[in-house]
KOLDO-579844 format. One line per 2 residues: their letters; for each residue x, y, z of N, C-alpha, C, CB. Coordinates in pm, whole numbers, plus 50000, padded with zeros to 5 digits. Glycine has a CB too. Example, Ala and Ser with C-alpha at 12.3 -4.5 7.8 and 13.67 -1.06 7.14 Angstrom:
<rs>
as> 51319:49431:50780:51230:49550:50780:51320:49670:50780:51131:49553:50905 ~ 51285:49775:50708:51367:49894:50714:51290:50003:50787:51408:49940:50572 $
</rs>
This chain:
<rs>
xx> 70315:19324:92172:70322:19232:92284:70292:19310:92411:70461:19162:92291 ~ 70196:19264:92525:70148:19313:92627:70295:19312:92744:70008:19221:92664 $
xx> 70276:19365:92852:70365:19345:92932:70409:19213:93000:70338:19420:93003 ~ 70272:19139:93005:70271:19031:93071:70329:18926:93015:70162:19005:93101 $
xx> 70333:18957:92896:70399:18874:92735:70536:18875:92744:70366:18958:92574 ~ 70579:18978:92721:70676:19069:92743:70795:19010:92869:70592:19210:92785 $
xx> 70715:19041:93026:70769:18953:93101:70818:18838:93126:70736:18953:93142 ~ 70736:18746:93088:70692:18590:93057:70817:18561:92973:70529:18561:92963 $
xx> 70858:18587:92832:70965:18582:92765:71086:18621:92825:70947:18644:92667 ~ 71116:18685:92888:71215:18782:92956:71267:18630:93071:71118:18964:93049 $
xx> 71157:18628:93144:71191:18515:93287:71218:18349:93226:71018:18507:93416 ~ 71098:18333:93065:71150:18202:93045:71286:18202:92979:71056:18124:92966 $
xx> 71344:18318:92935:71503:18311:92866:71593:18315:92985:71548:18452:92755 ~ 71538:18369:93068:71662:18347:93207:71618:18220:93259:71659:18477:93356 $
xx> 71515:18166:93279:71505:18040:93300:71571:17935:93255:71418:18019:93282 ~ 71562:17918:93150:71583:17836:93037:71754:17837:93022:71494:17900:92897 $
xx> 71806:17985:93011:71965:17958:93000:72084:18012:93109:72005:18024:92866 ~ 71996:17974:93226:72071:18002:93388:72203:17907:93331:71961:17921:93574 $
xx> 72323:17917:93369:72473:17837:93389:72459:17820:93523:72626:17920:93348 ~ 72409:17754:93546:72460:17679:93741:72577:17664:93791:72432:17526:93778 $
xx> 72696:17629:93676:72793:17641:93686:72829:17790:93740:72834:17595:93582 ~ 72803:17884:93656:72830:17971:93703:72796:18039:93840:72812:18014:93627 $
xx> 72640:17954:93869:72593:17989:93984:72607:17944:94121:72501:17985:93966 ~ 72665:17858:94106:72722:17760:94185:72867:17737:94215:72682:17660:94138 $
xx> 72959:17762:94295:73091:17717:94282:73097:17549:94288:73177:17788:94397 ~ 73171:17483:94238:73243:17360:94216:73126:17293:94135:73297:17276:94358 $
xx> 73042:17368:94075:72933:17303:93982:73013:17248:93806:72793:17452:93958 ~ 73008:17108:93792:73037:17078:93659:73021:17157:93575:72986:16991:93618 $
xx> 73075:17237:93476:73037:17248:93361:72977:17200:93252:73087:17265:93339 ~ 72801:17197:93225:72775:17082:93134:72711:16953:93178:72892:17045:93082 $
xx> 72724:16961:93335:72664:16831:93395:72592:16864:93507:72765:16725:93434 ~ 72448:16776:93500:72391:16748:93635:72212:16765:93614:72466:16871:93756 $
xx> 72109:16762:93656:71984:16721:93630:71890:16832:93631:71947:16622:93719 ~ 71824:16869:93575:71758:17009:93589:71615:16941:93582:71797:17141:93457 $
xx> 71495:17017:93691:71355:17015:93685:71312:17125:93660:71295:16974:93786 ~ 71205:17139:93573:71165:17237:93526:70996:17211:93518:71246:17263:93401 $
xx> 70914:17333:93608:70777:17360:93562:70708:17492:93585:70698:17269:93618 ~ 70667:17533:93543:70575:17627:93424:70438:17615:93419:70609:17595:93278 $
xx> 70380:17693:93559:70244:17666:93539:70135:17740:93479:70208:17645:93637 ~ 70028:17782:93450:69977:17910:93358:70001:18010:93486:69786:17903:93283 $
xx> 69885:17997:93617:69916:18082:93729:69944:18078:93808:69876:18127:93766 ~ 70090:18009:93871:70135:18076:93940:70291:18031:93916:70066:18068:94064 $
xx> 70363:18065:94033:70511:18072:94013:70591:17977:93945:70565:18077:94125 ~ 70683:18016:93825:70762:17931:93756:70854:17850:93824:70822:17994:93672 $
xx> 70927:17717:93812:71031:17712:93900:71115:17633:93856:71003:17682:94018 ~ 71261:17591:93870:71362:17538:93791:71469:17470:93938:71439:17681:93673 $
xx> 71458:17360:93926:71566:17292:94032:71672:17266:93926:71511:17136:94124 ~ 71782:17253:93998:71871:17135:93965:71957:17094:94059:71947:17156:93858 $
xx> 72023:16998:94017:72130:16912:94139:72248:16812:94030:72000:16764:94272 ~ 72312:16830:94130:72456:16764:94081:72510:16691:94191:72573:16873:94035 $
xx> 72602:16582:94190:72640:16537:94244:72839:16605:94256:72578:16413:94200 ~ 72903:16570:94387:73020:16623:94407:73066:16508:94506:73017:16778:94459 $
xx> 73144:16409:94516:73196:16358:94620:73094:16335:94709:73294:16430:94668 ~ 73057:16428:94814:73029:16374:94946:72920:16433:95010:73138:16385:95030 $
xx> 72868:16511:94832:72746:16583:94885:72723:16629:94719:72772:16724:95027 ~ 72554:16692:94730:72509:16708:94630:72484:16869:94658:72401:16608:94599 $
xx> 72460:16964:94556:72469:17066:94519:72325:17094:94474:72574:17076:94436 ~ 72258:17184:94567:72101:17184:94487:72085:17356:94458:71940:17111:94616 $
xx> 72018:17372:94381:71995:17537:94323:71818:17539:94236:72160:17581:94168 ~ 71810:17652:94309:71625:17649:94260:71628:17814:94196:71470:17629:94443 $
xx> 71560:17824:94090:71517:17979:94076:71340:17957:94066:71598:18067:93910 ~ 71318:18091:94098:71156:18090:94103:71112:18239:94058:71092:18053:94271 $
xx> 71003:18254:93961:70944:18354:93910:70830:18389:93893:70972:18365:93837 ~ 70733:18456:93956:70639:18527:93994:70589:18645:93865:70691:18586:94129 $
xx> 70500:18619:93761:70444:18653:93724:70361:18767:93779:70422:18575:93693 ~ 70256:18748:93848:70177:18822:93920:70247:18900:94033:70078:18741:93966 $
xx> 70340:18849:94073:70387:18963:94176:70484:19065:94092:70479:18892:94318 ~ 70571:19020:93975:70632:19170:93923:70521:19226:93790:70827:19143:93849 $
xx> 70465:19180:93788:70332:19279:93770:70229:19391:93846:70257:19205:93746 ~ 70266:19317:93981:70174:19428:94092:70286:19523:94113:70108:19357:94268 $
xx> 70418:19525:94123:70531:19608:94165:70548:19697:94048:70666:19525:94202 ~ 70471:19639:93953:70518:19731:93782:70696:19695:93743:70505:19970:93813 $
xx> 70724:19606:93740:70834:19551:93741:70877:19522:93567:70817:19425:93839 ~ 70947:19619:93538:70980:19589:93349:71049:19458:93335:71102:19717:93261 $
xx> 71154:19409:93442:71252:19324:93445:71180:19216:93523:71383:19380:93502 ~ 71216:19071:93486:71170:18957:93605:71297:18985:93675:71142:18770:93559 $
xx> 71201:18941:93828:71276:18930:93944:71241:18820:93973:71264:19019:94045 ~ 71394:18708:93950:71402:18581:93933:71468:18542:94087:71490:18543:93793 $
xx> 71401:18519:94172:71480:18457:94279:71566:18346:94270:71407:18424:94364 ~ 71682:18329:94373:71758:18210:94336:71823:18174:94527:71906:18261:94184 $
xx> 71832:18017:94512:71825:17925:94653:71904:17842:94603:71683:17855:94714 ~ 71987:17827:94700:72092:17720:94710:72144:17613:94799:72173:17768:94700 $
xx> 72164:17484:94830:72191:17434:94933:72287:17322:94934:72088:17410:94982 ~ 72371:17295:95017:72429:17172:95015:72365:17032:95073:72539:17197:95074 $
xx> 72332:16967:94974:72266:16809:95060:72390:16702:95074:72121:16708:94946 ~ 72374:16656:95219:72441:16537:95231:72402:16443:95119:72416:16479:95364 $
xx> 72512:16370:95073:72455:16240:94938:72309:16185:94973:72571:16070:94934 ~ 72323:16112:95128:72158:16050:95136:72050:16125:95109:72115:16005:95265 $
xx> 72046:16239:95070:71956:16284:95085:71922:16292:94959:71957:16375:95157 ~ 71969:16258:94847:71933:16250:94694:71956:16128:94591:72005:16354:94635 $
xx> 72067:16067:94672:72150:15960:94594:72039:15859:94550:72276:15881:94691 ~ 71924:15830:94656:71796:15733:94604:71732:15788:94449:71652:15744:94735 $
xx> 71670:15926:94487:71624:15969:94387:71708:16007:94277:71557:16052:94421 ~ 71832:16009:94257:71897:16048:94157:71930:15858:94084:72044:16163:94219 $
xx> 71924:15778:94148:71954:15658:94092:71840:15602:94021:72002:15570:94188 ~ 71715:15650:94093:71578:15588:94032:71536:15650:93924:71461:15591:94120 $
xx> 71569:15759:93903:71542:15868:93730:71630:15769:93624:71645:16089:93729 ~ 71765:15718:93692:71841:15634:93581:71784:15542:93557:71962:15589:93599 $
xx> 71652:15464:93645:71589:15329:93622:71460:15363:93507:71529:15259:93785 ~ 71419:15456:93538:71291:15513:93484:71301:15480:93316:71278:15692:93522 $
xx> 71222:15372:93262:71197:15411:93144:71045:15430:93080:71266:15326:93080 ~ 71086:15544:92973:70924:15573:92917:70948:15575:92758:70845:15746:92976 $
xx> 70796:15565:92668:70783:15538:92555:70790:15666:92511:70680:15460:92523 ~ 70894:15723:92454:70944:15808:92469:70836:15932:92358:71097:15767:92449 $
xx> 70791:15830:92263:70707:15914:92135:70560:15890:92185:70733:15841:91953 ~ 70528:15848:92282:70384:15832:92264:70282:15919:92347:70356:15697:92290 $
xx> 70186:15899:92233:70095:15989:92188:70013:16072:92353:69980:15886:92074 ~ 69995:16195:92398:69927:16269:92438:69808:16317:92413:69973:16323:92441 $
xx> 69757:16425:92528:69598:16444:92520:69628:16548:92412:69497:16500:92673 ~ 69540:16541:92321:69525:16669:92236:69503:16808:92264:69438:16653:92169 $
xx> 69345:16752:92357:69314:16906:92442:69310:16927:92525:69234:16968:92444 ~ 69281:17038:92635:69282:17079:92763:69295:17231:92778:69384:17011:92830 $
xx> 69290:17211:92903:69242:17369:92951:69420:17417:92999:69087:17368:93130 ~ 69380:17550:93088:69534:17617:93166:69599:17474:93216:69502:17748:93336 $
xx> 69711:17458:93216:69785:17349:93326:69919:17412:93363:69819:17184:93256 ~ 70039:17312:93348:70149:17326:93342:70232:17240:93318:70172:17368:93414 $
xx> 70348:17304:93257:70456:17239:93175:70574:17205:93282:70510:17343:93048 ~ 70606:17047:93224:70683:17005:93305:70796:16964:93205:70622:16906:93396 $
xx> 70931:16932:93266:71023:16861:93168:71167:16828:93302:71071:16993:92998 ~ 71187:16770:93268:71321:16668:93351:71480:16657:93216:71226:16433:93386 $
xx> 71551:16734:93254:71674:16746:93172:71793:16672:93278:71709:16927:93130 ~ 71841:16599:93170:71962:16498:93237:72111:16524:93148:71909:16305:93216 $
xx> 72164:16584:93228:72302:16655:93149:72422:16582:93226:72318:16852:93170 ~ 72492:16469:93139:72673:16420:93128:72746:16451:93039:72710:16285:93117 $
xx> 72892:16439:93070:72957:16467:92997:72931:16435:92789:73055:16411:93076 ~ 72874:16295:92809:72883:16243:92660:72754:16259:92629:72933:16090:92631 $
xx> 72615:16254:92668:72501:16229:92664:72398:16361:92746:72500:16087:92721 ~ 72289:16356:92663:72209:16432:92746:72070:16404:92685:72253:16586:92752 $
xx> 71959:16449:92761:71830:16382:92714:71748:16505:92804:71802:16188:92762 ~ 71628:16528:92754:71533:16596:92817:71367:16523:92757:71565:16769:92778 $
xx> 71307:16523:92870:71171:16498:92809:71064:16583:92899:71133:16327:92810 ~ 70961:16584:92863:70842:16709:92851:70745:16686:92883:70806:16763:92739 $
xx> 70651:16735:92955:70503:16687:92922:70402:16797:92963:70465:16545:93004 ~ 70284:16831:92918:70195:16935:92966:70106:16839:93086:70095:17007:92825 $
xx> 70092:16927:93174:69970:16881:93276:69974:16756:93354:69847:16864:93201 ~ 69948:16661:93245:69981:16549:93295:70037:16448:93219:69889:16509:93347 $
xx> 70140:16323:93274:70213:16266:93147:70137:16172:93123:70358:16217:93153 ~ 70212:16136:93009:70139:16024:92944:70148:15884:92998:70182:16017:92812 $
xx> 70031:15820:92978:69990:15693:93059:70109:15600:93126:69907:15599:92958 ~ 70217:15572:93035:70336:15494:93058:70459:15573:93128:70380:15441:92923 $
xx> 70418:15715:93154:70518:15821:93182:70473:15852:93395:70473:15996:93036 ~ 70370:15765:93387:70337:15778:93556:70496:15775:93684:70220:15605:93593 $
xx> 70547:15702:93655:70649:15690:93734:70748:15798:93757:70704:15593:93697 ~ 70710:15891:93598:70808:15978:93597:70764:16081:93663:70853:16009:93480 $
xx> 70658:16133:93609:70553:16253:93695:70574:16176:93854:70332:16255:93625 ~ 70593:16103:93873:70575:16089:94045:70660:16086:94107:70521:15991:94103 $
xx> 70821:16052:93981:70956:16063:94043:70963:16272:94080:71101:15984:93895 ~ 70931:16355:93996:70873:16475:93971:70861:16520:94116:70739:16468:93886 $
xx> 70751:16488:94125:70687:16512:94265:70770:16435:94343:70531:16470:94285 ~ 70843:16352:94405:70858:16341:94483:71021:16391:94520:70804:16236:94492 $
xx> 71087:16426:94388:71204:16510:94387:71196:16628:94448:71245:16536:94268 ~ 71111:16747:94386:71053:16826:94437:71009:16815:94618:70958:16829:94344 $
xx> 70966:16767:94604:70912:16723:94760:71069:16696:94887:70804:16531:94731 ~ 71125:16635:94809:71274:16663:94905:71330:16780:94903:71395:16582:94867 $
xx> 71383:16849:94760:71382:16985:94749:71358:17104:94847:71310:16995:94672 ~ 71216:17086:94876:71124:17164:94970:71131:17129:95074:71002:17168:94950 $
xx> 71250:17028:95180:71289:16992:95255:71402:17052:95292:71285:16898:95241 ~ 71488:17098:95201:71638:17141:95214:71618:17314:95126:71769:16996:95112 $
xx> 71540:17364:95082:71552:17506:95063:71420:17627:95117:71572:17510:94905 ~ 71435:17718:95123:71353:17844:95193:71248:17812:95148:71384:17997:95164 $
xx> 71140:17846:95243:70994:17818:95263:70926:17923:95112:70935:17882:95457 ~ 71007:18017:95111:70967:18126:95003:70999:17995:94860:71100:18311:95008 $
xx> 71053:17878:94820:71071:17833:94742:71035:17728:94736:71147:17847:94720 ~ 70923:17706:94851:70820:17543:94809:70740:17544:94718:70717:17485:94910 $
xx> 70682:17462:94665:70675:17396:94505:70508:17420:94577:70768:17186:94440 ~ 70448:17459:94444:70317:17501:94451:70226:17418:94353:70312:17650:94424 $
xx> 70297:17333:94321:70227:17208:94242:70096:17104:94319:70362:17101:94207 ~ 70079:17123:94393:70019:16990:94402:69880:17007:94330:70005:16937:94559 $
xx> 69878:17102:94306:69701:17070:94202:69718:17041:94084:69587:17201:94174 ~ 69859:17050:94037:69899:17020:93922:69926:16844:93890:70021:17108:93910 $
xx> 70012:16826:93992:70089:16682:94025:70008:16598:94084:70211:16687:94118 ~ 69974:16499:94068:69907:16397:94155:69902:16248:94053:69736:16461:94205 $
xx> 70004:16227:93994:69979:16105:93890:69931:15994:93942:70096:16059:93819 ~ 69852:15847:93922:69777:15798:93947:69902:15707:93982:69664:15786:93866 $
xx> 69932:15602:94084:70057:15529:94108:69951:15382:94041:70137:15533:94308 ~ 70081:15348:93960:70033:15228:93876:70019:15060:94012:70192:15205:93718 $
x> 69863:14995:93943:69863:14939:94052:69907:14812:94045:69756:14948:94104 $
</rs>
């Protein structure tokens, strides 16, 4: 395995099994919404948010491929951002992911070139659900890719400029007419 391989595995296992709880004080254990995308080039990135009483709890990590490669970096250097949002500032978008429904099995593009991987994880106490998609979602999944983007897009309202979302050549789902 090359370094770049090597790395890549290293940042998606810290990606993938960050405890927010832990990273976060008064963060649920076990609960609250995670965004996740994964593009071929360029920076990885992982939101999530929880709700608390009288404000919401937001936390981003971000990982740079190409930059701990130019530093010769054996270890990812996983940045991490945190912020407190007043409720308005999420409570819309956290209610409209609960409205969102999609066909949950259906069928995708077969082929394609570099893109990036997206997925939306919804963690409660009794229940939890994650769904996925490369590049772009699937035809009936538009609302979701745009709930995506426009989550993100508040996100990048309330955390460091070093942690705005570098998607938009990725994101642009067609709004159903």
């Amino acid at each position: 395995m090359d370094d770049a391989s090597r790395l890549r595995a290293k940042a998606q296992d810290i990606l993938e099994r960050t405890d927010f709880a832990g990273l976060v004080p008064d963060w649920p254990v076990g609960v609250g919404t995670v965004l996740r995308f994964y593009p071929s080039f360029h920076q990885w990135q992982v939101w999530a948010f929880v709700r608390r009483a009288e404000f919401y709890h937001l936390a981003a990590l971000r990982w740079d491929l190409g930059e701990d490669l130019r530093r010769l970096l054996h270890e990812p250097d996983v940045g991490v951002a945190k912020a407190l949002l007043p409720v308005a500032a999420l409570a819309q978008l956290d209610d409209d992911l609960g409205r969102i429904v999609v066909h949950i099995f259906e069928p995708s593009a077969r082929v394609g070139c570099d893109g990036a991987t997206f997925a939306i994880e919804r963690h409660g106490y009794f229940q939890h659900g994650t769904v996925g998609w490369w590049c772009n979602p699937p035809p009936t999944w538009h609302a979701l890719g745009r709930w995506f983007a426009d989550a993100v897009a508040v996100f990048d309202q309330h955390l460091p400029p070093t942690f705005a979302a570098l998607f938009g050549y990725y994101v642009d789902p067609p709004r159903p007419s």
